[in-house]
C-alpha positions as CSV (number, residue, x, y, z in Angstrom):
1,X,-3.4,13.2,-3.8
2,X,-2.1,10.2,-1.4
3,X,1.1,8.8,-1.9
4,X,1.5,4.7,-1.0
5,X,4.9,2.9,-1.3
6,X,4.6,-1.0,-2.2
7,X,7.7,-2.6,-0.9
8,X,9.3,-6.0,-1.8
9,X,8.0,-8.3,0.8
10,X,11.1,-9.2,2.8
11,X,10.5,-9.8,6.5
12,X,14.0,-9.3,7.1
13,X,13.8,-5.6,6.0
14,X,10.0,-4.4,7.6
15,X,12.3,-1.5,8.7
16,X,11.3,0.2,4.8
17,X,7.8,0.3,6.1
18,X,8.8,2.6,9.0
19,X,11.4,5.1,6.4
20,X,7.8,5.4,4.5
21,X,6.4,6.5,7.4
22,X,8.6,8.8,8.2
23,X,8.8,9.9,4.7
24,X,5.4,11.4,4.9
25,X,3.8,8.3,2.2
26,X,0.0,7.3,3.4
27,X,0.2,3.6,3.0
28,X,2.7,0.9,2.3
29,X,1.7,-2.0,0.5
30,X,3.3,-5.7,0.9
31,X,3.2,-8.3,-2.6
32,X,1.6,-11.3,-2.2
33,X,3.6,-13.8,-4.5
34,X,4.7,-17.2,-2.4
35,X,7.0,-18.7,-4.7
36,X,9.0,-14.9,-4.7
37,X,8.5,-12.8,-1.9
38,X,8.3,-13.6,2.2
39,X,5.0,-14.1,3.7
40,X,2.9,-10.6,3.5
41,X,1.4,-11.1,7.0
42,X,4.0,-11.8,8.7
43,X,5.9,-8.8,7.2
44,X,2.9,-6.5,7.7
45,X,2.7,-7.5,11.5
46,X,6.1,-7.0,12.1
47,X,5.8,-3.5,10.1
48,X,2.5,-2.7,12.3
49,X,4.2,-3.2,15.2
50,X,6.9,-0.5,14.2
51,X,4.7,2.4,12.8
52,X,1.9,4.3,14.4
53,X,0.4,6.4,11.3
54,X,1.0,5.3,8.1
55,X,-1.6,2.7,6.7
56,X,-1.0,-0.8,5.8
57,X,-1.9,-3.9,3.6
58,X,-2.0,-6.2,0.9
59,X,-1.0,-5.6,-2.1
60,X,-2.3,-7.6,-3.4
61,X,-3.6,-10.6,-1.4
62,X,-3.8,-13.4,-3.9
63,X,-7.3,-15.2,-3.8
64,X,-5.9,-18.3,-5.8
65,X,-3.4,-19.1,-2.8
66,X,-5.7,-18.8,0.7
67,X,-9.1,-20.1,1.4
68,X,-11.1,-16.5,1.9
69,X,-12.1,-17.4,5.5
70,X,-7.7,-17.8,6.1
71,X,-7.5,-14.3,4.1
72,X,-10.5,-12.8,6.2
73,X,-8.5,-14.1,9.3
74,X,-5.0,-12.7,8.4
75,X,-5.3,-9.1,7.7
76,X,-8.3,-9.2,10.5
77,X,-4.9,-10.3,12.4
78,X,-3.2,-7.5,11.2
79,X,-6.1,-5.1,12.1
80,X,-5.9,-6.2,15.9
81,X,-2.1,-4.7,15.9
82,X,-2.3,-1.9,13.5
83,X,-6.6,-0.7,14.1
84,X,-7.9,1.4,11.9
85,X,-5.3,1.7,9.5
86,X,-5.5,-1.1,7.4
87,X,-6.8,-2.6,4.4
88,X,-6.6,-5.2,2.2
89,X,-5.6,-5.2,-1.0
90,X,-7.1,-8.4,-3.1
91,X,-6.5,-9.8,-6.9
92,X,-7.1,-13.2,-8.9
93,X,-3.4,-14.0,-8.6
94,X,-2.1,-13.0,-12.3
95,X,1.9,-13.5,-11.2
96,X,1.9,-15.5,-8.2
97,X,-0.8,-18.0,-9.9
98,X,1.0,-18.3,-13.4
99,X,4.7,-18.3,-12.0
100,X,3.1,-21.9,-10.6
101,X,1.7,-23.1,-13.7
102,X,-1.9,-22.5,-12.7
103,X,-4.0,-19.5,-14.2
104,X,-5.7,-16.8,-12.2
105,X,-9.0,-17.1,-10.3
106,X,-12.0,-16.8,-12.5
107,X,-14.0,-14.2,-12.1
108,X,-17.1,-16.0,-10.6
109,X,-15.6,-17.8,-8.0
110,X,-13.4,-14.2,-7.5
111,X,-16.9,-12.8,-6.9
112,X,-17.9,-15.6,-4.4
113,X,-14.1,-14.6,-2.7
114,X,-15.3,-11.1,-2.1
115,X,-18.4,-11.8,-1.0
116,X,-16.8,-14.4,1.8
117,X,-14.3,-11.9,3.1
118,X,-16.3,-8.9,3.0
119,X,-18.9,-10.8,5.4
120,X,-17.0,-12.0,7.5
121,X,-14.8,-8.7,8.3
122,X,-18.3,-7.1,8.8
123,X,-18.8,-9.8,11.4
124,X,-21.7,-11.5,9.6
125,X,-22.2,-15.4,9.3
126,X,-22.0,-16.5,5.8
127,X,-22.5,-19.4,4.2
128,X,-19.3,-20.6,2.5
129,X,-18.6,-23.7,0.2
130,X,-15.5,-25.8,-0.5
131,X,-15.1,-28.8,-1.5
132,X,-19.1,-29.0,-2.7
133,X,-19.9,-28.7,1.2
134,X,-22.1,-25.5,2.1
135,X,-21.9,-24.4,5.7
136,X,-22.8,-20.9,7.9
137,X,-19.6,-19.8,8.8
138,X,-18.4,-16.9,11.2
139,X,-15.6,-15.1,13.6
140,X,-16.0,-16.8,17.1
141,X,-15.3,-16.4,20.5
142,X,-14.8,-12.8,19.7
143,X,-14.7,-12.0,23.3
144,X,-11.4,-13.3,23.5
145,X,-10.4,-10.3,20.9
146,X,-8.0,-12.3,18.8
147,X,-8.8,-10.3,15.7
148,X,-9.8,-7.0,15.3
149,X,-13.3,-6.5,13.7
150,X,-14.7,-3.6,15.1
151,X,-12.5,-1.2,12.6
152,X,-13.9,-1.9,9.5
153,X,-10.7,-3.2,6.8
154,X,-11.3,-1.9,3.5
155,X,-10.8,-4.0,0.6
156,X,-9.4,-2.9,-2.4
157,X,-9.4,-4.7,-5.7
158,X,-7.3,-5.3,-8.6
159,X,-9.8,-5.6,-11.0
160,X,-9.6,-5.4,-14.9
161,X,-12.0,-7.9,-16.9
162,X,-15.9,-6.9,-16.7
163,X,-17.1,-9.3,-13.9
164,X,-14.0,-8.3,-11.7
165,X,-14.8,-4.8,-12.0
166,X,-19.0,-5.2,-11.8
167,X,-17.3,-7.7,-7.8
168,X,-15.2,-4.6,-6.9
169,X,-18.5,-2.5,-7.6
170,X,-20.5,-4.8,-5.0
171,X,-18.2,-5.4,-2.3
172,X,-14.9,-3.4,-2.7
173,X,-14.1,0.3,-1.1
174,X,-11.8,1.0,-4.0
175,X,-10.1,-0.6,-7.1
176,X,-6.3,-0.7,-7.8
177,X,-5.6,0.0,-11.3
178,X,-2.3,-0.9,-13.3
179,X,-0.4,2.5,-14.5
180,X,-0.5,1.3,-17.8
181,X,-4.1,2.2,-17.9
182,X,-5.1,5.2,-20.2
183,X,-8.0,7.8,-18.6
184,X,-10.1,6.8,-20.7
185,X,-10.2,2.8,-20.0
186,X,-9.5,3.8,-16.7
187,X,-13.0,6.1,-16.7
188,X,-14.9,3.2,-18.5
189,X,-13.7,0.6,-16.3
190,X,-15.0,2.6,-13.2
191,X,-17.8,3.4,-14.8
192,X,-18.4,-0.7,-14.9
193,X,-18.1,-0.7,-11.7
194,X,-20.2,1.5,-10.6
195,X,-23.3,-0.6,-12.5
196,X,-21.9,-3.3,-10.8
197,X,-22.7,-1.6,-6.9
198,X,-26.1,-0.6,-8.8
199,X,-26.7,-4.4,-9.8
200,X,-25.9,-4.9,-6.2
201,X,-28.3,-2.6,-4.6
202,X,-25.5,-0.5,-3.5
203,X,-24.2,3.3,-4.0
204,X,-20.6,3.9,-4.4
205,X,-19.3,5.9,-1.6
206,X,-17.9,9.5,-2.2
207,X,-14.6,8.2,-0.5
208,X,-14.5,5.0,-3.5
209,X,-10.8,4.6,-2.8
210,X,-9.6,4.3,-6.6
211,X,-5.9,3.8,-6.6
212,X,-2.9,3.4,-9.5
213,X,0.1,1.2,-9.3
214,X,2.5,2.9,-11.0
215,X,6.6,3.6,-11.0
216,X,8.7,6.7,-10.6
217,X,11.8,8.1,-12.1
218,X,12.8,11.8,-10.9
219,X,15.3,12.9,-13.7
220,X,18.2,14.5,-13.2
221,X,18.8,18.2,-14.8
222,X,20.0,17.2,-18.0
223,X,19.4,13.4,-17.9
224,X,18.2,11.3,-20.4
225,X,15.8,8.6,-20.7
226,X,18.4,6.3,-21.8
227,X,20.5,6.7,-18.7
228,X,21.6,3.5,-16.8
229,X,20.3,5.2,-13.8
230,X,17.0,5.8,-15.5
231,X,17.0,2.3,-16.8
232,X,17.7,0.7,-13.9
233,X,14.9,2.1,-11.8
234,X,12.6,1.8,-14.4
235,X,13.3,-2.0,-15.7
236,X,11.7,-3.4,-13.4
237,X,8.3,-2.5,-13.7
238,X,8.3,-2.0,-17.7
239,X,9.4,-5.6,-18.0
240,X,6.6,-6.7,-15.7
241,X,3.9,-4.7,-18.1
242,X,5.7,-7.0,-20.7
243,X,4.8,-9.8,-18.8
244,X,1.7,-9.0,-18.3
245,X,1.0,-8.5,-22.0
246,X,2.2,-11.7,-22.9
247,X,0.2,-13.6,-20.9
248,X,-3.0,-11.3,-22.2
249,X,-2.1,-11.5,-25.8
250,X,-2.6,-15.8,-25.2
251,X,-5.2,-15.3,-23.4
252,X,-7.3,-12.7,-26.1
253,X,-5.5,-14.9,-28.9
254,X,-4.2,-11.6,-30.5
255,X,-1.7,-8.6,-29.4
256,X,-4.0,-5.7,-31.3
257,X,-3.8,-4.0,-27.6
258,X,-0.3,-3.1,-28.3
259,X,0.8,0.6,-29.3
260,X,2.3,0.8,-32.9
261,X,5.4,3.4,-31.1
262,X,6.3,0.0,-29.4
263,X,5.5,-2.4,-32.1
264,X,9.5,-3.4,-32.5
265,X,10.0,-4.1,-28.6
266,X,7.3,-6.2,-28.9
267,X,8.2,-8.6,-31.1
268,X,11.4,-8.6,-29.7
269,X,9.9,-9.7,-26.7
270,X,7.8,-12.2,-28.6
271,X,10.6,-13.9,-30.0
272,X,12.5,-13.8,-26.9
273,X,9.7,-15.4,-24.8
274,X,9.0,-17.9,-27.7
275,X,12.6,-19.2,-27.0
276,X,12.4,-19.8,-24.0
277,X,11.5,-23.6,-22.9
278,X,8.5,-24.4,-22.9
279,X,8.4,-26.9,-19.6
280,X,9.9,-23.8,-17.8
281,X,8.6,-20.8,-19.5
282,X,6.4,-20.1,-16.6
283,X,9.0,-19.4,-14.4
284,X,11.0,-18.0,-17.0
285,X,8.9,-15.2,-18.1
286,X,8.5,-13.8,-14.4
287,X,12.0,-13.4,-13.4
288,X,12.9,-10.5,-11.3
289,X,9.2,-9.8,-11.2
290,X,9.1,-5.9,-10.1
291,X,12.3,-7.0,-8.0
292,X,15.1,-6.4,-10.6
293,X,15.9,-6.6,-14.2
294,X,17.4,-9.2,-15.5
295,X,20.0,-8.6,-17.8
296,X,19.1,-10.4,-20.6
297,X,15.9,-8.1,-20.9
298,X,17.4,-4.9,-20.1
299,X,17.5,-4.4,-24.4
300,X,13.8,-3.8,-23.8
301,X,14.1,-0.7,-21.7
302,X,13.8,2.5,-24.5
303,X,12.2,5.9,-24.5
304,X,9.3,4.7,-26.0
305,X,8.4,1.8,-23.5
306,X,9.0,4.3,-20.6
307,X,6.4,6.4,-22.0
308,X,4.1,3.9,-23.4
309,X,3.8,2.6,-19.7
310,X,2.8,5.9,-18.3
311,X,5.7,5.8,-15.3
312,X,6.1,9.3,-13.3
313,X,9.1,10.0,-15.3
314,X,10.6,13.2,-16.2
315,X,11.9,15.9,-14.2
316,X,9.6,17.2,-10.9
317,X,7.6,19.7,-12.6
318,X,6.6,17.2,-15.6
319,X,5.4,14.6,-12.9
320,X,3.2,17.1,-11.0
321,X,1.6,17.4,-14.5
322,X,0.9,13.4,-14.6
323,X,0.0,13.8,-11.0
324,X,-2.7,16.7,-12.1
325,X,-4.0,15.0,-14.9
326,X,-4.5,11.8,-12.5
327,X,-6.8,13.4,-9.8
328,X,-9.0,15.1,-12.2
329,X,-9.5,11.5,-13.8
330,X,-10.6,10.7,-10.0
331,X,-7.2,9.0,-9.2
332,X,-7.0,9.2,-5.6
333,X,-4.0,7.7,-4.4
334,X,-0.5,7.5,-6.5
335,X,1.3,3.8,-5.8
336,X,4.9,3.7,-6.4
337,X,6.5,0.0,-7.2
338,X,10.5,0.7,-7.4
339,X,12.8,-2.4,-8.1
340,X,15.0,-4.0,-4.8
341,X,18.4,-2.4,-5.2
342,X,17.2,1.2,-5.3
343,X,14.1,1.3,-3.8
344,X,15.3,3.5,-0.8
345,X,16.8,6.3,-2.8
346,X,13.5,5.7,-5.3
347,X,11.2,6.7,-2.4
348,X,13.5,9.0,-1.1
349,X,13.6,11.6,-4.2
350,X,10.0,11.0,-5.0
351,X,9.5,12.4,-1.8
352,X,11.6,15.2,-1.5
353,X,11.1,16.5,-5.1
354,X,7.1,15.5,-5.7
355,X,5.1,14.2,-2.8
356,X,6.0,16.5,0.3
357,X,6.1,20.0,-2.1
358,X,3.0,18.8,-3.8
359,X,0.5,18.2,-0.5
């Protein structure tokens, strides 16, 4: 199993990139979200500069906020300081799209995204549209080596719906999964996209890089779900699958998705988010995305929505059970998402306890 560590994107602190390194983590992932976090690239170059193993990216690139050819052209960027070791992480924008008002990139023009990028980091001339003008489009003047090209970026895709998942299938190297996804949707949606590389003419490769973006808690001996230390590195994260489910419950016009174990947080959470004004309930309802819990929401944070969100949490042994389970379900590389304040220390015990005895 790979470890990755996805960091809040502060270009003031690109130093956490380089304790991950030296932590012994794979890959460290910056967010993508312009009206919260600092500009990805520009964090992940200063990070590449600083490191010299550990691999870097997106995560995720929003396709809702950059043309593809500017998307193609940053983390090609990226590649020219830090060759070889990085990718790009790419979704449809559900956060950083909806904390503006707007709703995520559908899934057809998502496809068309893909399709654009992934040409052009191969070095191909495409033919790409905007504004209903169709032109060839490619790198040029590559003999000036201002981007990097020759090591081949990976893309990775946060895909859930059917089309997403049948894109990643014809142009990703790997899909990025949300924690909150059981094995067996997770083995159904992979098995979507594999018809979608076969609908493409195209084989998976063995190395399909399948990913899950999860959180951590390493319990104390004798520690409690109910902790505040427990709650506060957990929060986070739990109140962002809340999000999330909000948004797909209006979406699907019904909440039958959620568990019965969590039916009373839920419509807590319901009737919280229904009071909230309308004209500014989309900014609202993210606060603190996966950056810190707000306390209003922190009555949200039980035993049962800890374990109905599948975090890592329980003492080290009990997480190298989740960890098991995950790689025979084909997971391949285990992303951790802590909240601000404790992010450091969050890393730091997952490490020591899990990750470095587990390799």
């Amino acid at each position: 199993m790979q470890y990755g560590g996805v960091v809040a994107t502060k270009i003031d602190d690109w130093a956490i990139f380089k304790e991950l390194e030296d932590l012994g983590y794979d890959s460290a992932w910056a967010p993508d979200s312009q009206m919260i976090w600092s500009d990805c690239y520009a964090t992940l170059a200063l990070a590449a500069a600083n490191t010299s193993r550990i691999r870097l990216g997106t995560g995720v690139a929003i396709a809702g906020t950059r043309l593809a050819p500017v998307t193609a052209h940053s983390i090609a960027s990226i590649n020219k300081l830090a060759p070889g070791r990085t990718f790009l992480g790419i979704g449809t924008g559900h956060t950083a799209m909806r904390i503006m008002g707007q709703k995520p990139v559908g899934p057809t023009a998502f496809r068309e995204y893909l399709r654009v990028v992934r040409g052009l980091l191969d070095g191909q001339e495409v033919d790409y549209t905007l504004n209903g003008e169709t032109w060839p489009i490619r790198f040029q003047d590559r003999e000036l080596e201002c981007v990097n090209l020759d090591d081949r970026v990976p893309i990775y895709v946060g895909a859930n719906g059917p089309k997403a998942l049948a894109a990643t299938g014809a142009y990703g190297d790997g899909r990025v999964s949300a924690g909150t996804e059981p094995t067996r949707v997770m083995q159904n949606n992979m098995e979507r996209v594999r018809r979608g590389a076969e609908a493409a003419g195209r084989v998976l490769p063995k190395d399909f890089h399948n990913s899950v973006l999860t959180y951590a808690c390493v319990l104390k001996a004798g520690e409690s779900l109910e902790s505040d230390r427990v709650i506060e590195e957990t929060g986070a994260p739990i109140v962002s699958s809340l999000h999330f489910w909000y948004e797909l419950m209006l979406q699907r016009g019904n909440d039958g998705f959620i568990q019965d174990d969590i039916r009373a947080e839920w419509e807590d959470y319901k009737a919280y988010v229904d009071g909230m004004p309308l004209e500014r309930r989309h900014q609202t309802l993210h606060e603190g995305h996966c950056a810190f819990l707000p306390e209003q929401e922190r009555r949200f944070i039980t035993p049962n929505m800890i374990r109905a969100t599948l975090g890592l949490v329980g003492e080290p042994d009990e997480i190298k059970e989740q960890i098991a389970e995950m790689a025979k379900a084909g997971v391949k590389e285990v992303l951790l998402l802590p909240p601000v304040k404790c992010a450091r220390e969050n890393f730091r015990d997952f490490a020591e306890v899990v990750h470095q005895r587990n390799r």
